[in-house]
C-alpha positions as CSV (number, residue, x, y, z in Angstrom):
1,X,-59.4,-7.8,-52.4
2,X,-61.3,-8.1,-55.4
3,X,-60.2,-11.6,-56.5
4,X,-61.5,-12.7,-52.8
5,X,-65.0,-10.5,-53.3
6,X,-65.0,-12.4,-56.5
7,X,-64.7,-15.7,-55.2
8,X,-67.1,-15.2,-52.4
9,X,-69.6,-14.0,-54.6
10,X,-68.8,-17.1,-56.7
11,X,-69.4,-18.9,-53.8
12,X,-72.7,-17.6,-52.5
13,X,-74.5,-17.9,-56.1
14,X,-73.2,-21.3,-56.7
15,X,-74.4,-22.1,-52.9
16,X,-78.3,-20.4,-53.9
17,X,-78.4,-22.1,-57.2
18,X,-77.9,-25.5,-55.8
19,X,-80.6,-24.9,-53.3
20,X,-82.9,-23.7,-55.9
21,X,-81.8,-26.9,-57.7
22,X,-83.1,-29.0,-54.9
23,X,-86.3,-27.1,-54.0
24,X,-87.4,-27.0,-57.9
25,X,-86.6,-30.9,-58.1
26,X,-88.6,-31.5,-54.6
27,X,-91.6,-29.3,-56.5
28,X,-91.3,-31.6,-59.6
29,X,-90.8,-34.7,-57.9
30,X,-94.5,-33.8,-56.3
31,X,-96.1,-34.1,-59.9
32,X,-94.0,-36.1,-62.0
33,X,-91.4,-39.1,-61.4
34,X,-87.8,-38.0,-61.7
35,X,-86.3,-41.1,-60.2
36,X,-84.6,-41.7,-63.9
37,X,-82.5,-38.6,-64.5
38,X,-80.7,-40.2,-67.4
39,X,-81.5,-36.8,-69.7
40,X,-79.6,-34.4,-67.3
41,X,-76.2,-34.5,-68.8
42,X,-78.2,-33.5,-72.2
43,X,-79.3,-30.8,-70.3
44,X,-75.9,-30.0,-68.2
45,X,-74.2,-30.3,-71.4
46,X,-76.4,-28.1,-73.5
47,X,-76.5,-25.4,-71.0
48,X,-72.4,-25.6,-70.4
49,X,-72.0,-25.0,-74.2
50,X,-74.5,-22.1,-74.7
51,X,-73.0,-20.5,-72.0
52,X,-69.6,-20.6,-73.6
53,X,-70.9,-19.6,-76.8
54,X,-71.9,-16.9,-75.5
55,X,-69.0,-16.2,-74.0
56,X,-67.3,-16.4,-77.0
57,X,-69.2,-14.2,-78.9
58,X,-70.0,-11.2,-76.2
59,X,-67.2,-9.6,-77.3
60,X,-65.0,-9.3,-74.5
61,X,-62.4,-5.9,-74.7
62,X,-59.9,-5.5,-72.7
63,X,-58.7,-1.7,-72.3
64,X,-55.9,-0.3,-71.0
65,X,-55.3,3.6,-69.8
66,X,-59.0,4.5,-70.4
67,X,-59.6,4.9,-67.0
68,X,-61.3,1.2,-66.6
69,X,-60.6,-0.3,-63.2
70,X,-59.8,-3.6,-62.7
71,X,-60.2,-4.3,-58.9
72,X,-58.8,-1.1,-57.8
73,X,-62.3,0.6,-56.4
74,X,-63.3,1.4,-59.8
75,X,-66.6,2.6,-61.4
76,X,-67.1,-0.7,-63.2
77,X,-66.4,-3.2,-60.2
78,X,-70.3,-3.5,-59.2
79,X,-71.6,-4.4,-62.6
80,X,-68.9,-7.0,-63.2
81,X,-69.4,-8.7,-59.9
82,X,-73.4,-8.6,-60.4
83,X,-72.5,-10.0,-63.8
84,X,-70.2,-12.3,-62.2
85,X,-73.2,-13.2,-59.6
86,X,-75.6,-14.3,-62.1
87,X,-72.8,-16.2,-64.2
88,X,-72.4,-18.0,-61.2
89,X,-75.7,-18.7,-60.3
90,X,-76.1,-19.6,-63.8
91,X,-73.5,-22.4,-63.5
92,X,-74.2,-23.7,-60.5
93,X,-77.9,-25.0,-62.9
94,X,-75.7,-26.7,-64.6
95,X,-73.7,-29.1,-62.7
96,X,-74.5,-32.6,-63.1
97,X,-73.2,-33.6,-59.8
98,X,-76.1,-31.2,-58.1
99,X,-78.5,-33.9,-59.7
100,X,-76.5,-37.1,-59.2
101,X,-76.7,-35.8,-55.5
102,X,-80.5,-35.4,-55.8
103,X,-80.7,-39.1,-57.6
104,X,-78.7,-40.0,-55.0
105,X,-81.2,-38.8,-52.3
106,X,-84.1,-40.1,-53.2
107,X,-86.4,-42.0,-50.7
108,X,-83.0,-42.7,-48.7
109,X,-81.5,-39.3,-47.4
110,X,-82.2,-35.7,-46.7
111,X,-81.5,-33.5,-50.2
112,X,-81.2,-30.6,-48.3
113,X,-78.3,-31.8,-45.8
114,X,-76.4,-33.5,-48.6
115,X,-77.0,-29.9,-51.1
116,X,-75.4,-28.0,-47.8
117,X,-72.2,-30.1,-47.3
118,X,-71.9,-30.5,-51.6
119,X,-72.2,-26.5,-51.7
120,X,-70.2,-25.8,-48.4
121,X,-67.7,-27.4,-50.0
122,X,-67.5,-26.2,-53.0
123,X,-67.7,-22.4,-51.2
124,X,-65.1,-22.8,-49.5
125,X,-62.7,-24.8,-52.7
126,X,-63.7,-21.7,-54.0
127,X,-62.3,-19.3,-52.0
128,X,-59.4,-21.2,-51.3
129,X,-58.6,-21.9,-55.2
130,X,-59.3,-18.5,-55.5
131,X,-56.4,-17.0,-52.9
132,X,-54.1,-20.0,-54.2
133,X,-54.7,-18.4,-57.7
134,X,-54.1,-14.6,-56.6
135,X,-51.1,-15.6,-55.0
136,X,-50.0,-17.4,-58.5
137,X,-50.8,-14.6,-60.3
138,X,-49.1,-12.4,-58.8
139,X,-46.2,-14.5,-59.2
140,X,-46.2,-15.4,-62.7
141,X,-48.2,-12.0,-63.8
142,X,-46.0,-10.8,-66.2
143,X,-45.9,-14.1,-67.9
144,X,-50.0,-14.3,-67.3
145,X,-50.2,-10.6,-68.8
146,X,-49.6,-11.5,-72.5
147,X,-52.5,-14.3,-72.6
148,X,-54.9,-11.5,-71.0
149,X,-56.4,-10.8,-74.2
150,X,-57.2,-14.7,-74.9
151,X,-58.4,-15.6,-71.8
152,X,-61.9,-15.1,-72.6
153,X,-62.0,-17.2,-76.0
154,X,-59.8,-20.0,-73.6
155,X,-62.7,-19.6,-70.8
156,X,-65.4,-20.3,-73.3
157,X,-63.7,-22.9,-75.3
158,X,-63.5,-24.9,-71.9
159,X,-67.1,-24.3,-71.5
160,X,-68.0,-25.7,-74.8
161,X,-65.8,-28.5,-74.3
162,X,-67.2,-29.6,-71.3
163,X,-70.3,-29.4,-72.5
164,X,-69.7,-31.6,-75.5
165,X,-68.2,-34.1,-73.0
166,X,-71.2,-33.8,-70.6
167,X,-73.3,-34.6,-73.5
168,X,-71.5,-37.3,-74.9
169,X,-70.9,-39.0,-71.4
170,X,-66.7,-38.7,-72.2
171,X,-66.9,-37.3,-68.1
């Protein structure tokens, strides 16, 4: 039940964030011209790979036996999904689709209809991926077990990766 809480929660700040994306581009729009987005993926990019160096460097433990819960109704379950919340609503600033969208919009179509159906969509990929990967982890846990402690590093590493691509225009 905590994978699915996870996912929602995913879903919901990814779903805010691209709203705020939208209302803080329709504020700028007002006082400056940002027809020619051609800096995002700078920005995309740069945001992606702080965020996975900081991953990377926050230290991430994993204990076992110490009475740490992990998803069983435990002490620690609502600061890791508020953590998870603002990770995710920290993300969703970061996607360079949210602004192709918006470049996309302008003078021809509604950003706010075209923001819902992009972040409907990704809600509900979410939550699906999610339960698809539960049910695959369950599956394959003892195998997934032994990379526990390296998921983290792997995690941020992606980040970083992305991020140099986003910046470099490779995606």
């Amino acid at each position: 039940m905590y994978g699915i809480w996870a996912a929602v929660i995913l879903a919901v700040a990814h779903l805010v964030s691209s709203f705020a994306v939208v209302a803080a581009y329709a504020l700028a729009n007002q006082f400056i011209d940002l027809d020619g987005l051609s800096w995002m993926h700078l920005v995309a990019g740069g945001l992606l790979v702080a965020m996975g160096l900081r991953q990377w460097f926050a230290g991430h433990t994993h204990h076992h036996g110490d009475g740490h819960s992990h998803g069983d109704g435990g002490k620690d379950e609502p600061r890791d999904l508020l953590a998870l919340a603002g990770f995710a609503f920290a993300l969703g600033f970061v996607h360079e689709e949210e602004f192709a969208i918006i470049a996309l919009a302008v003078g021809k179509t509604n950003p706010w209809g075209l923001m819902a159906a992009y972040a409907g969509a990704v809600a509900l990929s979410l939550v699906l991926l999610t339960m698809a990967a539960i049910a695959a982890m369950n599956h394959f846990e003892s195998h997934v077990h032994r990379l526990e402690h390296a998921l983290p590093k792997i995690s941020a590493a992606l980040l970083v990766a992305m991020g140099l691509a986003y910046m470099f225009k490779l995606v």
